[in-house]
GUMI-679222 format. One record per residue: x, y, z of N, C-alpha, C in turn; residue number from 1; residue in one letter. Coordinates in nm, 2 decimals. Layout:
% GUMI-679222
NODE     n.px     n.py     n.pz    ca.px    ca.py    ca.pz     c.px     c.py     c.pz   seq   type
NODE        X        Y        Z        X        Y        Z        X        Y        Z   NUM      A
...
% end
This chain:
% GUMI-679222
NODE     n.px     n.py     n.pz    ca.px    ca.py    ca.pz     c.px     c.py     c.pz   seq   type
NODE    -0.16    -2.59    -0.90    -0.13    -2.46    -0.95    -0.12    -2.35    -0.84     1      X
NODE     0.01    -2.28    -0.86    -0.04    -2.16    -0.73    -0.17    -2.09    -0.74     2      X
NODE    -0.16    -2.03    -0.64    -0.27    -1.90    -0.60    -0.23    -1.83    -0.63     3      X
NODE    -0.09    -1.80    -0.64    -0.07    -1.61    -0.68    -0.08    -1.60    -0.83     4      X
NODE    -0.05    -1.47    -0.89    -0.07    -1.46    -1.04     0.08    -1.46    -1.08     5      X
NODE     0.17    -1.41    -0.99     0.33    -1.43    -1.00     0.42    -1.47    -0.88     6      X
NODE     0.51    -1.53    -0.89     0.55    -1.56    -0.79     0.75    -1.55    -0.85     7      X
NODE     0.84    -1.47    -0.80     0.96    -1.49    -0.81     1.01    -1.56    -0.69     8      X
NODE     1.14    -1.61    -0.65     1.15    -1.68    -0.55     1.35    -1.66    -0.58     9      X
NODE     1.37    -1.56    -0.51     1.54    -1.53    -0.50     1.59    -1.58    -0.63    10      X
NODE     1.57    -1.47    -0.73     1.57    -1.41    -0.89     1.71    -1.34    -0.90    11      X
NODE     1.82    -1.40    -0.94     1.89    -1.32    -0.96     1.93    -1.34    -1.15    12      X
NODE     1.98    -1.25    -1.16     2.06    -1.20    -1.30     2.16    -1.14    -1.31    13      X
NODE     2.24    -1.18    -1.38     2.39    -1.14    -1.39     2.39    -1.10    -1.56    14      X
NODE     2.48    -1.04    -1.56     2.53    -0.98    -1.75     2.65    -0.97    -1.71    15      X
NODE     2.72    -1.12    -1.73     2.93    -1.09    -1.71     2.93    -1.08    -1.52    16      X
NODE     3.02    -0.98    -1.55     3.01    -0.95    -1.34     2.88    -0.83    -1.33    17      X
NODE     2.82    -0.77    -1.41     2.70    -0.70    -1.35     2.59    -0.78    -1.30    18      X
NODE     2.56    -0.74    -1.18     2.45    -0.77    -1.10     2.28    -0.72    -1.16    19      X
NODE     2.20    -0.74    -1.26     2.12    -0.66    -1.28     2.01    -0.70    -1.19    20      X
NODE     1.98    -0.83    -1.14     1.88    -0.84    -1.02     1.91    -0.93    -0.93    21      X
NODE     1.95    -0.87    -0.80     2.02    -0.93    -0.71     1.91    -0.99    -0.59    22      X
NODE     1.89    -1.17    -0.57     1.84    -1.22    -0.49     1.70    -1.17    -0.48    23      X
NODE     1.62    -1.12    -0.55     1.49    -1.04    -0.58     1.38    -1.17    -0.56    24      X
NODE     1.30    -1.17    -0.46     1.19    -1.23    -0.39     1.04    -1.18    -0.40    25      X
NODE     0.92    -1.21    -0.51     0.82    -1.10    -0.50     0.69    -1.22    -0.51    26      X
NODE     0.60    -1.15    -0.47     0.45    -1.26    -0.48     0.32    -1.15    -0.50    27      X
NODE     0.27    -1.18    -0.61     0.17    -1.12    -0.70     0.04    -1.19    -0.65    28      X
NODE    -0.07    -1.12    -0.58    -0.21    -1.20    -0.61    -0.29    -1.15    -0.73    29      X
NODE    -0.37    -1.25    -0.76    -0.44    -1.25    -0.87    -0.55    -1.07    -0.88    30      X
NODE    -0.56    -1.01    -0.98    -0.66    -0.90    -0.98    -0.57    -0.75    -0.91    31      X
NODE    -0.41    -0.80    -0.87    -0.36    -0.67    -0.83    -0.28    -0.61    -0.91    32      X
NODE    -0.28    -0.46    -0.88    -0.21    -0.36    -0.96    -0.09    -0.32    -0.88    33      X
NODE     0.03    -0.39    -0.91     0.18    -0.37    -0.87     0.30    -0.30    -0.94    34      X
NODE     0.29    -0.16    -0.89     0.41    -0.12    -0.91     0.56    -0.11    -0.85    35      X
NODE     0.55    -0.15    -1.03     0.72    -0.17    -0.98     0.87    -0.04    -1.00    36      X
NODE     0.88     0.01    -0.95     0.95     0.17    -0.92     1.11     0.15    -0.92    37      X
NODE     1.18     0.20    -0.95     1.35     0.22    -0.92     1.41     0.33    -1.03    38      X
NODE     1.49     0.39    -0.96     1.56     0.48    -1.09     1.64     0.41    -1.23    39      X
NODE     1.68     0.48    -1.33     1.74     0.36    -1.45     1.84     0.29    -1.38    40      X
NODE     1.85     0.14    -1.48     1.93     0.06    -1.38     1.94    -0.03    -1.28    41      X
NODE     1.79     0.01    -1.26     1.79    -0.06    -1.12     1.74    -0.21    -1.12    42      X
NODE     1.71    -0.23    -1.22     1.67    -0.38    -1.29     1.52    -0.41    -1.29    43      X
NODE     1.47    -0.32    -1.29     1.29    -0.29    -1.32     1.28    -0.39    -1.47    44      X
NODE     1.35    -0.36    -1.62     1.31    -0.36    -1.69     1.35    -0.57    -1.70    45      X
NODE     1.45    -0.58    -1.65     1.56    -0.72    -1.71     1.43    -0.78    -1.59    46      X
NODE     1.36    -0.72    -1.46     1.24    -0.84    -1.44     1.15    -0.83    -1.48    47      X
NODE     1.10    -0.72    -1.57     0.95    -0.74    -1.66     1.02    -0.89    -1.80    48      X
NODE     1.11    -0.86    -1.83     1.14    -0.95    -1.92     1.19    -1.10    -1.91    49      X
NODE     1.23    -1.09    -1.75     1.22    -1.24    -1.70     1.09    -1.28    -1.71    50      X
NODE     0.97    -1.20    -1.63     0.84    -1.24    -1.61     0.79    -1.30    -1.77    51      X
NODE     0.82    -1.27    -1.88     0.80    -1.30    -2.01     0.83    -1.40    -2.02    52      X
NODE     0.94    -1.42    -2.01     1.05    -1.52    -2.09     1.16    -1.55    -2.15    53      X
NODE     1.22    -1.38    -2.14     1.24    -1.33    -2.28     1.38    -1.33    -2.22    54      X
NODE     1.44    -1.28    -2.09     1.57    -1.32    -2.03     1.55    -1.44    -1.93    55      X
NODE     1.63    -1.53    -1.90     1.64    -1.59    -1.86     1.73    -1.61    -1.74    56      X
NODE     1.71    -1.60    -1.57     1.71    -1.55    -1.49     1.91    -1.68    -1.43    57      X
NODE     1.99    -1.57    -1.42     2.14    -1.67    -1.37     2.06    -1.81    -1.23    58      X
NODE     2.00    -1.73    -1.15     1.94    -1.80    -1.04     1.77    -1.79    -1.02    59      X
NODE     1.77    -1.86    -0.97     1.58    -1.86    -0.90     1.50    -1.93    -0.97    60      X
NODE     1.34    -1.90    -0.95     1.27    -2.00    -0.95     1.14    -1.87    -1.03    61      X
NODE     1.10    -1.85    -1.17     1.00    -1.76    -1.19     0.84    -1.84    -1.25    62      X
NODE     0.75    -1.78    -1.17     0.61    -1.87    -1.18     0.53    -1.76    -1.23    63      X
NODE     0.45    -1.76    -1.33     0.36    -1.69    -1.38     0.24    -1.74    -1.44    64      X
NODE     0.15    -1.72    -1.35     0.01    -1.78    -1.39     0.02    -1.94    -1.42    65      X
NODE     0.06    -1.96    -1.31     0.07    -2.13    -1.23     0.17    -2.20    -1.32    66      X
NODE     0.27    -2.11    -1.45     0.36    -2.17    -1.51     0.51    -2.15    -1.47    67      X
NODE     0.60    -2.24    -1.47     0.76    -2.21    -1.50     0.77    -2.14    -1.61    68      X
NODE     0.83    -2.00    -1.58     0.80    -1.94    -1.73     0.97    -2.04    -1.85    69      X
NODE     1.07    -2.06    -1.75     1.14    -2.17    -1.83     1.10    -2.25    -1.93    70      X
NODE     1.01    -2.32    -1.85     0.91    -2.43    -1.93     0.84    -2.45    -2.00    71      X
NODE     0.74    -2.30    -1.99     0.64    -2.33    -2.01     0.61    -2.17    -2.08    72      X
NODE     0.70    -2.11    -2.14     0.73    -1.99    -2.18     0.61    -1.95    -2.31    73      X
NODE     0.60    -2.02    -2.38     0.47    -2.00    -2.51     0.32    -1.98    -2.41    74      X
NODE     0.38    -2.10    -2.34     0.18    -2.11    -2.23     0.18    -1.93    -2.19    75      X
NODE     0.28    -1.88    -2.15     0.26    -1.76    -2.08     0.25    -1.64    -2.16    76      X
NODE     0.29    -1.65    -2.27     0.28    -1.56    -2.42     0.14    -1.56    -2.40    77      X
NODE     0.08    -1.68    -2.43    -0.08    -1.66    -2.42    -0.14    -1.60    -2.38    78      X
NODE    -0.13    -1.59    -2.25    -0.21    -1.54    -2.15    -0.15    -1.41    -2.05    79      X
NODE    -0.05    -1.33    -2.16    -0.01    -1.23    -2.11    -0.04    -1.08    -2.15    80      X
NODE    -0.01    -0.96    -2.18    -0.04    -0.87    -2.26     0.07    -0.78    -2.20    81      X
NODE     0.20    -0.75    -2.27     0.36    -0.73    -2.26     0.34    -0.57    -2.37    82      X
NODE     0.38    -0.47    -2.24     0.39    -0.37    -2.33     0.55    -0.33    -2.30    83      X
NODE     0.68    -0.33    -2.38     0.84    -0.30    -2.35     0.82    -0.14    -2.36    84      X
NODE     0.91    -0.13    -2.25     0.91     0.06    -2.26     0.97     0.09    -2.35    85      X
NODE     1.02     0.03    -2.51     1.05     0.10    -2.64     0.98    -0.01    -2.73    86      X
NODE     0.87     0.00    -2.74     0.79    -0.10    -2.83     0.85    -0.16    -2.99    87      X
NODE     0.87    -0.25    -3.01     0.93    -0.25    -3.14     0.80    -0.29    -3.24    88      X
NODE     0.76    -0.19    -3.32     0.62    -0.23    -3.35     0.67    -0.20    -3.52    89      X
NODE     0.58    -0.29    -3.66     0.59    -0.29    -3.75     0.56    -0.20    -3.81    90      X
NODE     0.64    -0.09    -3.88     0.62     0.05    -3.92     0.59     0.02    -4.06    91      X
NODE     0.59    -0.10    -4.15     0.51    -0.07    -4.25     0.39    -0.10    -4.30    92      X
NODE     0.32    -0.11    -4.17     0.20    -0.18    -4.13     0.11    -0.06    -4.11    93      X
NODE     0.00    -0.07    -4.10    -0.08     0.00    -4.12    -0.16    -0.01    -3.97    94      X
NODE    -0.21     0.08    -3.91    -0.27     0.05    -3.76    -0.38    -0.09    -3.74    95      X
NODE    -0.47    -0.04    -3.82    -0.53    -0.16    -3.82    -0.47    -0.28    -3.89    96      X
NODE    -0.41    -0.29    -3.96    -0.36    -0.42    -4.02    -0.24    -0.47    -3.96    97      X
NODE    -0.17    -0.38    -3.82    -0.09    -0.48    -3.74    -0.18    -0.53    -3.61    98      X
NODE    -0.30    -0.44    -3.56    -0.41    -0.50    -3.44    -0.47    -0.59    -3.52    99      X
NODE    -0.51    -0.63    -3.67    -0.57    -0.74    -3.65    -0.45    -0.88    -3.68   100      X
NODE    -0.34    -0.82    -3.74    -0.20    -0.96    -3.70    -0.21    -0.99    -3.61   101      X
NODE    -0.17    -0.90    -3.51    -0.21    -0.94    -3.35    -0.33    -0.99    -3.29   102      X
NODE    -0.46    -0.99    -3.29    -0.53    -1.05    -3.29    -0.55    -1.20    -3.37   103      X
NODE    -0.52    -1.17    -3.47    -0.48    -1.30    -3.55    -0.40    -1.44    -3.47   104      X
NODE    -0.27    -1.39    -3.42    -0.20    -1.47    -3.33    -0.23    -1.51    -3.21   105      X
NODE    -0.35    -1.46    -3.12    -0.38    -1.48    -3.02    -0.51    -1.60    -3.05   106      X
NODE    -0.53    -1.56    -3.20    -0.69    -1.63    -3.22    -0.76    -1.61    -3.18   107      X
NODE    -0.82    -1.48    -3.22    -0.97    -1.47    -3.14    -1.00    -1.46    -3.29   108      X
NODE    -1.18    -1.46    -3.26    -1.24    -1.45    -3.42    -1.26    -1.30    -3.45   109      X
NODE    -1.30    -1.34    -3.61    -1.25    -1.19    -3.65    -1.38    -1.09    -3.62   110      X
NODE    -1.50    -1.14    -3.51    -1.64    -1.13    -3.49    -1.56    -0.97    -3.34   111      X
NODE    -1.51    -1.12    -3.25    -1.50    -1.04    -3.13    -1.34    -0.92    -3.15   112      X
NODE    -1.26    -0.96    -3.25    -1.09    -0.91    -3.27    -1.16    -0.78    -3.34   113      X
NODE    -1.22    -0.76    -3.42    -1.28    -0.64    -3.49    -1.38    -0.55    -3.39   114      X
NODE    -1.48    -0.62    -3.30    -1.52    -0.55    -3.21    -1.41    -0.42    -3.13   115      X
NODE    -1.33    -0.53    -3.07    -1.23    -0.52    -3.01    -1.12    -0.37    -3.04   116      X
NODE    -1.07    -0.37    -3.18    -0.99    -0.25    -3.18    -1.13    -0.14    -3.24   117      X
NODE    -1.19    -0.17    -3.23    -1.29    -0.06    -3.24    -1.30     0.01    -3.18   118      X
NODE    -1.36    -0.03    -3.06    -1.35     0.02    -2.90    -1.26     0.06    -2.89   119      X
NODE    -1.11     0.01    -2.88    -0.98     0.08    -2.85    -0.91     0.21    -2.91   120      X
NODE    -0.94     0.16    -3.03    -0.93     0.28    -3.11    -0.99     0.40    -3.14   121      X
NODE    -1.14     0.38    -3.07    -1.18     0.55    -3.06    -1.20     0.58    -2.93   122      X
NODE    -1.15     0.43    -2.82    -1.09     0.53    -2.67    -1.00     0.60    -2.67   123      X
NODE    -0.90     0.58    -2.74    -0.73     0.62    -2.77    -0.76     0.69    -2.89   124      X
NODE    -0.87     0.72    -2.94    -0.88     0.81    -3.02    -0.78     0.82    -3.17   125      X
NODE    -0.78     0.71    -3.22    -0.68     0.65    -3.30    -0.77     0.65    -3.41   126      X
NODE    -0.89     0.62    -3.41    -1.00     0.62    -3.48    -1.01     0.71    -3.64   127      X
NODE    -1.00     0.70    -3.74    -0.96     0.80    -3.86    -0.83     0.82    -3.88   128      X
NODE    -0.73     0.75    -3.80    -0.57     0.70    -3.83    -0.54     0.58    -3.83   129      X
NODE    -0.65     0.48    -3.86    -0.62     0.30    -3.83    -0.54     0.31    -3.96   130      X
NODE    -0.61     0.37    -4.06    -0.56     0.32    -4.21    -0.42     0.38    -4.27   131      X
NODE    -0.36     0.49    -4.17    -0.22     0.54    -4.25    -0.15     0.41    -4.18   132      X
NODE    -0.02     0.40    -4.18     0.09     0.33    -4.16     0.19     0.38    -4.06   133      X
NODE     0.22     0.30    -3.98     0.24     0.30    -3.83     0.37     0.39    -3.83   134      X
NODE     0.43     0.38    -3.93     0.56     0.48    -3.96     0.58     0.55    -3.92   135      X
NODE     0.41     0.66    -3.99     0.37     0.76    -4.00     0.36     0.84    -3.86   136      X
NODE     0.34     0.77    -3.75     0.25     0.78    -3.60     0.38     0.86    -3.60   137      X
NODE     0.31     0.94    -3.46     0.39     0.99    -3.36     0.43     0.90    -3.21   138      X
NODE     0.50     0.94    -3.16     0.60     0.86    -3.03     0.43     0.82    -2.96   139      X
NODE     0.35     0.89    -2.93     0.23     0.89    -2.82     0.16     0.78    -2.92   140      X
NODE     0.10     0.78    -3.07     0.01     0.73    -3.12     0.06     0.57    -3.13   141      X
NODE     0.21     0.52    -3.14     0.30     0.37    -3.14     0.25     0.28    -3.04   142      X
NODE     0.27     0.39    -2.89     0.27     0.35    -2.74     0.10     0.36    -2.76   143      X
NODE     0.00     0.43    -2.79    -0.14     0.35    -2.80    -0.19     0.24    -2.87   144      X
NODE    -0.11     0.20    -3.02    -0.10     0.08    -3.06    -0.04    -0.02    -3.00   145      X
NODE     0.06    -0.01    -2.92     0.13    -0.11    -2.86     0.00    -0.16    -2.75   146      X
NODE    -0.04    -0.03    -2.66    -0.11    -0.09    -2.56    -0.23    -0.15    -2.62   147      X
NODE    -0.32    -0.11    -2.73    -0.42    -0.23    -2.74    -0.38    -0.33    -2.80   148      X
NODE    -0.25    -0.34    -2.87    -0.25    -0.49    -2.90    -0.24    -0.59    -2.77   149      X
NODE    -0.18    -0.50    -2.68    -0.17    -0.57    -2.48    -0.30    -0.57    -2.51   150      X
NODE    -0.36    -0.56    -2.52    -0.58    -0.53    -2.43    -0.64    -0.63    -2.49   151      X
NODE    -0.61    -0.65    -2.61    -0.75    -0.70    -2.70    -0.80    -0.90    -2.69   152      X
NODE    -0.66    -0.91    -2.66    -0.72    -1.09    -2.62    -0.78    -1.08    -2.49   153      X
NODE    -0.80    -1.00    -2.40    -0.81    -1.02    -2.27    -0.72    -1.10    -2.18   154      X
NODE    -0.62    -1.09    -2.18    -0.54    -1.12    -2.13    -0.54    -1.12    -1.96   155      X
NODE    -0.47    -1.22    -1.89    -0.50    -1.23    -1.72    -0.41    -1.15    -1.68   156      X
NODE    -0.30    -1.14    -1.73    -0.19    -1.10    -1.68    -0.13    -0.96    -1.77   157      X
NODE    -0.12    -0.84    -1.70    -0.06    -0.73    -1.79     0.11    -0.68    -1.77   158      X
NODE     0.16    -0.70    -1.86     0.31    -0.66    -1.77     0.34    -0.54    -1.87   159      X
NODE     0.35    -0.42    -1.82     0.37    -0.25    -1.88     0.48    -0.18    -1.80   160      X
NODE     0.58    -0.17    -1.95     0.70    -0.09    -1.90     0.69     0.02    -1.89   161      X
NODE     0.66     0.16    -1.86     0.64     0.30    -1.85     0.57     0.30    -1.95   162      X
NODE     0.43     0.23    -1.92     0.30     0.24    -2.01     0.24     0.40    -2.10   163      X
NODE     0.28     0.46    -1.97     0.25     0.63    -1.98     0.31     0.69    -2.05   164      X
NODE     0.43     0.64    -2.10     0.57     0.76    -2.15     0.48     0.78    -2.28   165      X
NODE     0.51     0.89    -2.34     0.49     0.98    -2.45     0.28     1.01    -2.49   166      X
NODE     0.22     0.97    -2.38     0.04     0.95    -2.40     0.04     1.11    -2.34   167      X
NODE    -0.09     1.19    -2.43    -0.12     1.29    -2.39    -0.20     1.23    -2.23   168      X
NODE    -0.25     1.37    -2.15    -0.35     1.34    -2.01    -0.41     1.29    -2.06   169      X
NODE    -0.50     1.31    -2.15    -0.66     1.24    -2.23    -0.60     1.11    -2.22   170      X
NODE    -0.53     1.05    -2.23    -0.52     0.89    -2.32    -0.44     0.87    -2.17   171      X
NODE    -0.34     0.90    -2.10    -0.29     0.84    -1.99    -0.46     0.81    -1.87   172      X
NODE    -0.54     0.91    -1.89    -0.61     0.86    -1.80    -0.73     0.75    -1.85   173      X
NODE    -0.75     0.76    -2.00    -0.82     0.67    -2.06    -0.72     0.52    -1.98   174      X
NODE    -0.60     0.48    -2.03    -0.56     0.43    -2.02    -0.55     0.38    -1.79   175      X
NODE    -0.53     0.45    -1.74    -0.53     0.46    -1.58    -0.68     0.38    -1.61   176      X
NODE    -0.77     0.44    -1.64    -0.93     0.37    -1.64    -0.98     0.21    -1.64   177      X
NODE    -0.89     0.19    -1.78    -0.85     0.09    -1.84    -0.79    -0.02    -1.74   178      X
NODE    -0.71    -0.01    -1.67    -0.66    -0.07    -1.55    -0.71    -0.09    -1.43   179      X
NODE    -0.82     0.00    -1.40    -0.87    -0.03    -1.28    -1.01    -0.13    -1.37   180      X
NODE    -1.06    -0.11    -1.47    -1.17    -0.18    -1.50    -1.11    -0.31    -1.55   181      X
NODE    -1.02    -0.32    -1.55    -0.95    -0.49    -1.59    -0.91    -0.54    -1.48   182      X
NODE    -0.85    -0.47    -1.35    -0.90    -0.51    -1.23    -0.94    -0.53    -1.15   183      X
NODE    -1.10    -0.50    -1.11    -1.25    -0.54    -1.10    -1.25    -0.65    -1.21   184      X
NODE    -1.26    -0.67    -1.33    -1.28    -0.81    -1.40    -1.17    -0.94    -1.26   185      X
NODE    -1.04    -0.90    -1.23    -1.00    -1.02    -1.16    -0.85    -1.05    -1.26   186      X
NODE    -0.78    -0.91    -1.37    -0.70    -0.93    -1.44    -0.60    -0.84    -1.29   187      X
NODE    -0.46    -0.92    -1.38    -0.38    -0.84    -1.24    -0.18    -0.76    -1.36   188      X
NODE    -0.17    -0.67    -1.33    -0.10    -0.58    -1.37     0.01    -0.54    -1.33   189      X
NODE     0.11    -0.55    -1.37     0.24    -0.54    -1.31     0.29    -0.37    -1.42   190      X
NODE     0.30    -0.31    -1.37     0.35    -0.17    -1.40     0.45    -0.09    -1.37   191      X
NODE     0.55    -0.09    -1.42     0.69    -0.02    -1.40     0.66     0.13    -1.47   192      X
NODE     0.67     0.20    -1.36     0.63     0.39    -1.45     0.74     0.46    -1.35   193      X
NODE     0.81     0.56    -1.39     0.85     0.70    -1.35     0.77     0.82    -1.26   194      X
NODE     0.65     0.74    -1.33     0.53     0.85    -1.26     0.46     0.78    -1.13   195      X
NODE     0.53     0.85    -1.04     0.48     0.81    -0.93     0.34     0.83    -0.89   196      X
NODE     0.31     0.94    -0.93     0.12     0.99    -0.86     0.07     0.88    -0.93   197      X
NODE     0.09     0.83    -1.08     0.01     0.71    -1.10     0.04     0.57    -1.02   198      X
NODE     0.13     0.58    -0.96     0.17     0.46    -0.93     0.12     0.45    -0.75   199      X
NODE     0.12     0.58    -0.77     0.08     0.60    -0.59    -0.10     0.57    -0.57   200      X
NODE    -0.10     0.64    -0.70    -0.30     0.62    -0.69    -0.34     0.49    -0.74   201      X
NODE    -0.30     0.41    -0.81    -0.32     0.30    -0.88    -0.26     0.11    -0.81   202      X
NODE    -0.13     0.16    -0.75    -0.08     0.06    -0.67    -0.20     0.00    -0.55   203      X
NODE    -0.15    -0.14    -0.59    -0.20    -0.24    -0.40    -0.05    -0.24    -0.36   204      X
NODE     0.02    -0.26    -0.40     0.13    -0.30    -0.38     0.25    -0.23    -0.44   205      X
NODE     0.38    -0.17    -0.40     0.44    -0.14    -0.45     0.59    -0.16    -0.41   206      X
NODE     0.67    -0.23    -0.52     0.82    -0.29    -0.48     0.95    -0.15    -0.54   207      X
NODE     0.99    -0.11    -0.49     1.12    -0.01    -0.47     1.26    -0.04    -0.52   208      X
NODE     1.29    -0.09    -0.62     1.41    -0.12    -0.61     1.53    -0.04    -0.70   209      X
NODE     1.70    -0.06    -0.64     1.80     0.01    -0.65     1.91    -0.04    -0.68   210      X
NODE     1.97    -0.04    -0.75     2.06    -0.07    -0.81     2.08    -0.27    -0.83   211      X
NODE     1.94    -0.32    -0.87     1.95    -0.48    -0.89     1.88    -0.49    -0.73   212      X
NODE     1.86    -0.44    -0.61     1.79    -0.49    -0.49     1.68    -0.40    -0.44   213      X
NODE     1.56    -0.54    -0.43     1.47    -0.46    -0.33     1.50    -0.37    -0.21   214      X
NODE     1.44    -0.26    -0.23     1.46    -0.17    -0.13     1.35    -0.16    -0.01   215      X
NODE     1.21    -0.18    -0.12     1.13    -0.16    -0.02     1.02    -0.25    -0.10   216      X
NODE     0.89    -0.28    -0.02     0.73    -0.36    -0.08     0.65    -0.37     0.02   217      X
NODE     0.56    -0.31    -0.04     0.44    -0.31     0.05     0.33    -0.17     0.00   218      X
NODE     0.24    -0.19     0.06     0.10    -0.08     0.04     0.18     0.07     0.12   219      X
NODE     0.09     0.15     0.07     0.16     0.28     0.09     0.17     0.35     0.26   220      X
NODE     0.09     0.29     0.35     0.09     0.27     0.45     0.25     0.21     0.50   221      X
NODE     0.29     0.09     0.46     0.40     0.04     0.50     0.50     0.08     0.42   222      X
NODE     0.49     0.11     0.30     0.62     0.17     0.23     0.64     0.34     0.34   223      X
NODE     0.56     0.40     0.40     0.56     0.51     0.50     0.65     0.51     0.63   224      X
NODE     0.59     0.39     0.67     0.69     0.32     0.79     0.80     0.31     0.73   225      X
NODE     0.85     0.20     0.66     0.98     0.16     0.61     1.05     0.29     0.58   226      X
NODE     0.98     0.38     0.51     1.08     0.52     0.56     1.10     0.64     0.63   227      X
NODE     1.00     0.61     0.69     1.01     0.69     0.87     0.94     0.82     0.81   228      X
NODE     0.81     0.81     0.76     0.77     0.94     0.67     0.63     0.93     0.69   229      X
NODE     0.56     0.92     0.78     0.44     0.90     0.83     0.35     1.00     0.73   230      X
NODE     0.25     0.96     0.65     0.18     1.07     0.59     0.21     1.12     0.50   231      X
NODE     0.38     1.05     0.43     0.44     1.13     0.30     0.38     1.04     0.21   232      X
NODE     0.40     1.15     0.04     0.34     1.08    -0.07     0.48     1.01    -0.10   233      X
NODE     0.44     0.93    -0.21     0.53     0.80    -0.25     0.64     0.90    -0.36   234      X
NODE     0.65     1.01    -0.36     0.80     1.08    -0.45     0.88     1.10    -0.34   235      X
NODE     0.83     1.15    -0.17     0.94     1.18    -0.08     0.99     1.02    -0.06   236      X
NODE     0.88     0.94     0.01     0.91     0.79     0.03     1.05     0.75    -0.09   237      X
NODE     1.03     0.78    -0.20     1.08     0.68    -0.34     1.23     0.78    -0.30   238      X
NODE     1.24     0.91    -0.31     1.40     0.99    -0.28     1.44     0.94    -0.16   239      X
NODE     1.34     0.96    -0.04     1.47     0.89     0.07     1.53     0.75     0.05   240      X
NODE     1.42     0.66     0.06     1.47     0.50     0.00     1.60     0.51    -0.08   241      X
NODE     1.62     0.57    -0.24     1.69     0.52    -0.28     1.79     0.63    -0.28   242      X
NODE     1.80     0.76    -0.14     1.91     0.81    -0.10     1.94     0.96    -0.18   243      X
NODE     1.81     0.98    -0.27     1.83     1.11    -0.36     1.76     1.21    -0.31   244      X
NODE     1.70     1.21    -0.17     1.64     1.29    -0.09     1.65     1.45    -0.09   245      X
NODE     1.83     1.45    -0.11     1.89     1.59    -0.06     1.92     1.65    -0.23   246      X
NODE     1.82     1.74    -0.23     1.79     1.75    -0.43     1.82     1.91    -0.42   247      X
NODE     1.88     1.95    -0.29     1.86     2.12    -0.30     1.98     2.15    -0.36   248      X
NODE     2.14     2.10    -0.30     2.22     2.06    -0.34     2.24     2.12    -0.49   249      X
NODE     2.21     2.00    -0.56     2.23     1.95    -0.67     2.14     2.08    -0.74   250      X
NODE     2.06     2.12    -0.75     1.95     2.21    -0.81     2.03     2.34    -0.82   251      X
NODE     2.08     2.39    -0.71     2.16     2.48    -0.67     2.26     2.53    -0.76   252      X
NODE     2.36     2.38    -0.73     2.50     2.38    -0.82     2.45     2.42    -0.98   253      X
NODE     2.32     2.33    -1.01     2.31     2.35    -1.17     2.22     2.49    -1.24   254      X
NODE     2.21     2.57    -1.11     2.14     2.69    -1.18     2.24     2.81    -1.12   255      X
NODE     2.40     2.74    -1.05     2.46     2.92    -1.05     2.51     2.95    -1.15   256      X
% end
């Protein structure tokens, strides 16, 4: 079994003649929080969904939690906790009666699954809304159902597409919390966000990519280097890399 918690190995994907991840090479250790960063397009989302299962990769070799996810694609269902940056969640379900489906299908008992969205639900403050119907929710209240149905098996492996989009601060930093104490357990996180300061404060690692290719990887120290920016935060780093640096321009044109 590997050591790492993921392992890609020159990943590419094609749609027709589109390139959506070109020759992409990345290695996850176990217990780390890896963001993964690029503007739309850049094939951030088509490799959260390889890492699933869910596309299936033109070229390469994808390993997740010591499986071929080809192969061995249900084993990794198991032991994953998959939040898609537009959740498709059952709207005539009721909050609690789609977290305990979900729990249901992971199998846990109804002792520890009930414990479980308890806690979650009056961290996320969902608490006195389990019983309307998910319909009902707002954009922010979906994306906190989505994420504890990700939380509640305990899952090794977290893979979150712009986890943060639509969470008030209260709940983005509940959630931020959430991730570093599942990290100290030895759980490891793969996080694609827009929001860089989370990704700047929360990253071991962080991969850059642009249009289907890595641009940049590494800790914020060496993503610094790699852009000649000694002591910059990871929004100047992320504009020079992927060349959108010169923003005065453009700002200018759209407010004469």
């Amino acid at each position: 079994m590997s050591q790492l918690a993921v392992e890609l190995r020159a990943v590419t994907k094609c749609y027709g003649e589109l390139v959506a991840v070109n020759n992409l090479s990345l290695s996850i250790r176990p217990g780390e929080i890896f963001g993964l960063l690029g503007p739309n397009g850049s094939g951030k989302s088509t490799t959260l969904k390889m890492l699933m299962g869910l596309v299936a990769p033109t070229a390469g070799f994808v390993n997740v939690l010591g499986f071929d996810v080809l192969q061995n694609s249900v084993d990794v269902k198991r032991l994953v906790g998959y939040v898609p940056e537009s959740p498709s969640i059952y709207e005539f379900l009721t909050g609690i009666e789609y977290l305990d489906f979900i729990g249901d299908i992971y199998g846990m008992s109804n002792v520890e699954k009930q414990q479980r969205i308890t806690e979650y639900l009056k961290a996320l403050q969902l608490d006195g809304r389990e019983g309307d119907m998910i319909g009902s929710y707002s954009d922010g209240m979906k994306k906190k159902i989505a994420l504890i149905s990700a939380f509640i098996h305990k899952p090794k492996l977290l893979i979150l597409d712009e986890p943060l989009n639509a969470l008030d601060p209260r709940s983005a930093r509940i959630v931020k919390d959430i991730l570093l104490g599942l990290k100290a357990q030895g759980v490891t996180t793969i996080m694609s966000t827009h929001v860089l300061e989370i990704a700047q404060a929360l990253s071991d690692q962080i991969a850059i990519m642009y249009k289907g290719d890595l641009l940049a990887l590494g800790n914020m120290d060496e993503l610094q280097q790699k852009a000649s920016l000694p002591g910059s935060g990871l929004e100047d780093i992320f504009l020079k890399l992927t060349g959108t640096e010169d923003l005065k321009a453009v700002v200018e044109a759209l407010v004469k």
